[in-house]
C-alpha positions in Angstrom: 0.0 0.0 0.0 1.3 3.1 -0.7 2.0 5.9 1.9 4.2 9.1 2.8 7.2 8.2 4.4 8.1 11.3 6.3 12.0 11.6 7.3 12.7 13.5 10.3 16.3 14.8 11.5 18.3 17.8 12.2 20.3 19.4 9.7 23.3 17.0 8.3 22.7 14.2 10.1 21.8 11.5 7.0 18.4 11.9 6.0 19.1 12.2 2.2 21.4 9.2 2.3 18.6 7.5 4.5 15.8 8.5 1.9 17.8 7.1 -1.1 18.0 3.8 0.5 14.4 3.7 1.6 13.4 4.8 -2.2 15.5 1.5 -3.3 13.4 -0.8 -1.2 10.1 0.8 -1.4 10.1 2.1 -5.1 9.5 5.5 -4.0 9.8 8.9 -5.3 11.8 11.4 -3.1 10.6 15.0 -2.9 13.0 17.6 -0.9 12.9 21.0 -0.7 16.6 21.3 -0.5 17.0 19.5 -4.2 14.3 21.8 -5.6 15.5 25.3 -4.0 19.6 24.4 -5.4 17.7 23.1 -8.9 15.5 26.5 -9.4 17.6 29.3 -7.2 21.0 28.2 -6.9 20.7 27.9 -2.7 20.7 31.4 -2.9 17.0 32.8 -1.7 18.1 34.8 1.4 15.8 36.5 3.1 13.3 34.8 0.7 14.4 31.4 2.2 11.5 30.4 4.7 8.9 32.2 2.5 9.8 30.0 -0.3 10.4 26.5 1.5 7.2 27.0 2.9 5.7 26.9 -0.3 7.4 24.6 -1.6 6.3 22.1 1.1 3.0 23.2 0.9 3.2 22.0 -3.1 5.0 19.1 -2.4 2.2 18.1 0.2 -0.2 18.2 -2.2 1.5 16.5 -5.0 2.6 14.0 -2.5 -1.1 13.2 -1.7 -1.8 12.8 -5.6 1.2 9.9 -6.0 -0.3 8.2 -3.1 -3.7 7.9 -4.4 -1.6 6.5 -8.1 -0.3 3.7 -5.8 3.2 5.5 -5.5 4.6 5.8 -1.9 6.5 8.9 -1.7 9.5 9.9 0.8 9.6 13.4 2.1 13.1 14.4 2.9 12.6 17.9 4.8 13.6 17.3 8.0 10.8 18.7 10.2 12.5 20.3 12.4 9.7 21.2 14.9 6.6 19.3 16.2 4.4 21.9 14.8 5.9 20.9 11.5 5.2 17.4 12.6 1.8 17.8 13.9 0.8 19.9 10.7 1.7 17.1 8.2 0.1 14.2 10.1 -3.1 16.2 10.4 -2.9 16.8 6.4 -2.0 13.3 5.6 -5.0 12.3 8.3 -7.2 14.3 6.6 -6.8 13.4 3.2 -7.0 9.5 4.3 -3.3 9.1 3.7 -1.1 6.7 5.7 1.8 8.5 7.3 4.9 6.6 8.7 7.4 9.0 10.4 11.2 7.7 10.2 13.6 10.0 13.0 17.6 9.8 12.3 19.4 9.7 15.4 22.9 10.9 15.2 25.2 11.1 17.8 27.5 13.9 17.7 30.6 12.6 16.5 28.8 11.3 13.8 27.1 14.3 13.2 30.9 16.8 13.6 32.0 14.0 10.8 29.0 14.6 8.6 29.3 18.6 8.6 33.3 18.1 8.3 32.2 15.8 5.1 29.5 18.3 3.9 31.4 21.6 3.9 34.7 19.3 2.1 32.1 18.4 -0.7 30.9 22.2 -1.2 33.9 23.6 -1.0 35.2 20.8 -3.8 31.9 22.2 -6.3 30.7 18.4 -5.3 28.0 19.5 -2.9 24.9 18.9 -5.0 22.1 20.4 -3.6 24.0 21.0 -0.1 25.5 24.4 1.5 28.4 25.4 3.5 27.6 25.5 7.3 29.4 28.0 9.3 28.7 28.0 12.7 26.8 30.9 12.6 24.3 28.7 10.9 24.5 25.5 12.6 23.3 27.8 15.5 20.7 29.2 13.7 19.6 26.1 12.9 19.9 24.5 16.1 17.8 26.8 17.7 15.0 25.7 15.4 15.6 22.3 16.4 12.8 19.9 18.5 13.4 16.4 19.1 10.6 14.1 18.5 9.7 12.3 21.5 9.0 8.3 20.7 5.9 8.6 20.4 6.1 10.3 17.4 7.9 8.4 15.4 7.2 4.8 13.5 10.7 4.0 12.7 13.9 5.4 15.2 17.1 4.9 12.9 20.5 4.9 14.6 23.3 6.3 12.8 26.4 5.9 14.1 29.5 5.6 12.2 33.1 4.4 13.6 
């Protein structure tokens, strides 16, 4: 049966490499905001940023609703950072009789120093794709909009952890 697959995580800590192996082994679509905004702007929106991402998701929950109803399950790889961002999808998908499984990405933070370390080599190298440089004046930033699901929340709780 087809569903939205909703990847949770703070900033850097997996969630694209997570979504790409999900989308092997469910035959899934992936839609991310962060793919779309480097694809149409370039990552470079500014103060424009939140305005934009919030209508991107707003499309994107829509058209994620329509490939469900086709019989295509479809991974959203946002992050959803708070549990108003949570709360607001699983009331959408509820009302629109869609199934939503929530899938959190635990990182510890050596892991997650090695990602960003990783990350900011690849941008720096023009091999960053869709991903940006995090200073960490940034990180912060970004921190500070960060809420940790609490179990409850959350279908699947994926360790990631790397040596």
């Amino acid at each position: 049966m087809a569903k939205i697959i909703a990847i949770c995580g703070k900033i850097c800590c997996g969630k694209t490499y997570y979504a790409n192996q999900i989308k092997e082994k469910e035959n899934a679509v992936i839609l991310s905001c962060d793919e779309l905004t480097k694809d149409l702007f370039d990552n470079d929106l500014g103060e424009k940023h939140d305005e934009m991402a919030l209508r991107i998701w707003n499309y994107f929950k829509r058209k994620s609703v329509e490939l469900v109803n086709i019989g295509c399950t479809v991974i959203l790889d946002w992050g959803f950072w708070s549990l108003e961002n949570r709360r607001s999808l699983t009331e959408f998908c509820h009302s629109q009789n869609v199934h939503c499984e929530w899938h959190y990405i635990d990182v510890n933070d050596q892991t997650w120093n090695k990602n960003i370390e990783e990350r900011n080599c690849r941008v720096l190298n023009g091999e960053g794709g869709s991903d940006y440089y995090l200073d960490e004046g940034l990180i912060g930033k970004l921190l500070s909009m960060w809420e940790t699901p609490s179990k409850d929340e959350i279908d699947v709780w994926y360790t990631l952890e790397r040596k």
